[in-house]
N, C-alpha and C positions, 0 to 999 in steps of 0.2 A: 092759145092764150095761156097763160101764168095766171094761178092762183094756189092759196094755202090749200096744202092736203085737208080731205074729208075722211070719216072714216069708212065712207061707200068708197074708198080709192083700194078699199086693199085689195082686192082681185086684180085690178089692175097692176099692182106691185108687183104682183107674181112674176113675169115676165123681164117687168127690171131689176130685179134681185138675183133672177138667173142669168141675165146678160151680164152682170157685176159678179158672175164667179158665187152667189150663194141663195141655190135653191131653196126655194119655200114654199107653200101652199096658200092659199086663202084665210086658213083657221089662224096659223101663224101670222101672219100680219094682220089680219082684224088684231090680234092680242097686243101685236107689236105698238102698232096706230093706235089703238087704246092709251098705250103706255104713254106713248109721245107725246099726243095729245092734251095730256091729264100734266104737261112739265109746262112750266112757263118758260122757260130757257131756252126752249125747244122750237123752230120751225120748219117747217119741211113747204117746197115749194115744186109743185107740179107743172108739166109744159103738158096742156091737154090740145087735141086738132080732133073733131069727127067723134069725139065719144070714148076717145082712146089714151091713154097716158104716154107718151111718145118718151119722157126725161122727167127726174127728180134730181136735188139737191134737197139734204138734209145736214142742218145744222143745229148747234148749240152755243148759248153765251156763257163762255166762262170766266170767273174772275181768274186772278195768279196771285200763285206765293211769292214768285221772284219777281215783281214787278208791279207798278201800279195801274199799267195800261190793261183795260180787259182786251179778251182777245174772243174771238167767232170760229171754233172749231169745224170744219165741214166733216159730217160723219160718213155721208155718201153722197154720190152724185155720178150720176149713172145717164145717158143718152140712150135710148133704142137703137139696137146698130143699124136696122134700116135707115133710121134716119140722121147717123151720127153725118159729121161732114157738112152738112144745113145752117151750122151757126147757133143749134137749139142749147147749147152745151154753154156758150159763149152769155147767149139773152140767161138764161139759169143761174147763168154768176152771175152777173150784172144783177141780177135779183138777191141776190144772197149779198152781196159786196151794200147795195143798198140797206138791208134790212141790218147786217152787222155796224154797218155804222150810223143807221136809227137809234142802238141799241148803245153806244158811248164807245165801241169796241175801236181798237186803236191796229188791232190786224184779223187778219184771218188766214186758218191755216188750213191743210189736212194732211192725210198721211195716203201713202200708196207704195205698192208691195215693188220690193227690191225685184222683181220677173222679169224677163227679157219679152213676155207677151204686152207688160205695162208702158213698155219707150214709148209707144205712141202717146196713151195717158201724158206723162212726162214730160213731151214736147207739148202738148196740149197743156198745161198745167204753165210751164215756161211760158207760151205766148199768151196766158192770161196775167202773166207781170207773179207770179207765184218762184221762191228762189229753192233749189233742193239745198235742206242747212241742215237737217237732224236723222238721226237712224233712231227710228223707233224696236222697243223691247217688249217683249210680249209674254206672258205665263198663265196658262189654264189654271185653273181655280177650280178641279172638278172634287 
């Protein structure tokens, strides 16, 4: 079943933050989930089976400078690899695509790492109707 993150979700994070390439622990996402929670802009959508969090998508409504359409940023979204291949990936959008255009949003985007481990991502991303158009730029801030 699909429903909005809890903040009892974040243990279960832990597992899909590390199948997304960026380990974490419990303490760290309680904090995280905190944060997220506490944004209005902000939804994150869970595929739960059995007591278990199998996939997330996480998103944000943003307005734009160059435009007057807002648009639905996906920050993450992430399958369980056991269970990627299921369609669970596909129902998650289809949930996020719904709520971004609840939200007056006129597209939605996300970003994904130029790797040759992401092509699968990629293709996946392609047959959800998503175009590769922009290279993103990145600078720490430490």
């Amino acid at each position: 079943m699909i429903r909005s993150v809890k903040l009892e979700d974040a243990e279960g994070f832990v597992p899909l933050m590390d199948a997304l390439g960026y380990p974490s622990s419990k303490e760290a996402m309680e904090n995280r989930l905190q944060n997220i929670l506490s944004q209005k802009h902000y939804q994150t959508f869970v595929y739960e089976a059995n007591d278990q969090l199998l996939g997330m998508i996480g998103m944000t409504f943003c307005e734009a400078y160059h435009t007057d359409d807002p648009h639905v940023r996906v920050i993450a979204f992430v399958v369980h690899e056991s269970e990627q291949g299921k369609g669970l990936g596909k129902i998650l959008m289809q949930k996020a695509v719904e709520w971004a255009i609840n939200q007056g949003a006129k597209s939605i985007m996300l970003n994904s790492g130029n790797r040759a481990e992401r092509e699968k991502a990629h293709e996946i991303y392609h047959s959800f109707g998503f175009e590769g158009r922009a290279t993103g730029f990145y600078r720490r801030l430490d």
